[in-house]
C-alpha positions in Angstrom: 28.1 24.5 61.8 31.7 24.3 61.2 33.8 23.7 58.4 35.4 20.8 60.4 31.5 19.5 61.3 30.8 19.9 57.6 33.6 17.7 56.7 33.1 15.2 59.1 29.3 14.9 57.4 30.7 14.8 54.5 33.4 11.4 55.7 30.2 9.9 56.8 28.2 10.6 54.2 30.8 9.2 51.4 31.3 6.3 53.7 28.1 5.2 54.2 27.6 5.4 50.2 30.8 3.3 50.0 29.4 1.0 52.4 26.3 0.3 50.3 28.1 0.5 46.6 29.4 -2.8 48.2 26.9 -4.7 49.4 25.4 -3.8 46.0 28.0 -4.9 44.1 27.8 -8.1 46.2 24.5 -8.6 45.8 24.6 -8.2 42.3 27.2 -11.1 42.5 25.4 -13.9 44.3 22.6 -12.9 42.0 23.8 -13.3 38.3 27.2 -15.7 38.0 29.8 -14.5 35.7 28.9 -16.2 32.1 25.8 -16.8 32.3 24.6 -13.4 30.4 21.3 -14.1 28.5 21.7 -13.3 24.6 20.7 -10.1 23.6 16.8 -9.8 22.6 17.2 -9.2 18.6 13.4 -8.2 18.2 13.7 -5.2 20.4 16.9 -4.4 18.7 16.6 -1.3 16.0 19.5 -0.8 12.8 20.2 2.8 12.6 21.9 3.1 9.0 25.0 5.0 8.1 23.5 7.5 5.7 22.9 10.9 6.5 20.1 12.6 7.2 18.2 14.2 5.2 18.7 18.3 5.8 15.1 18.8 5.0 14.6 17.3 8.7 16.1 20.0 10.0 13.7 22.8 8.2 12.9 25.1 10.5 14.5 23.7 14.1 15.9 25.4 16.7 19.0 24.8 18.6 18.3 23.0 22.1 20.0 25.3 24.8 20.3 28.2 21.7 17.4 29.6 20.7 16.0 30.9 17.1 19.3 30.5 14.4 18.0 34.0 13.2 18.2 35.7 16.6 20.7 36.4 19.3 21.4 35.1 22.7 20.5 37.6 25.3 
């Protein structure tokens, strides 16, 4: 294939995808008027307060992505 087939995939591709971001987006219109959002459902809501964590949590945790805090990255 050549670079100008790969771009002309790739002009069809996006526009096909453009295609159905709007009928989506016009679906999603018909379906739910503007205003008429439903209230939030307080009972699955959950307060997170503004204190900090206790550091004790942290006993013995690594860092995601980072390994062991006592060893090194090879």
């Amino acid at each position: 294939m050549s670079l100008q087939d790969d771009l002309n995939a790739v002009r069809r591709n996006l526009d096909e995808l453009t295609r159905k971001v709007e009928q989506l987006e016009k679906k999603a219109a018909r379906q739910k008027p503007e205003g008429s959002a439903a209230p939030p459902d307080r009972s699955r809501m959950v307060t997170v307060p503004d204190t900090p964590y206790d550091n004790a949590l942290w006993t013995d945790t690594d860092d995601e992505g980072l390994g062991a805090r006592d060893r090194h990255a090879p």
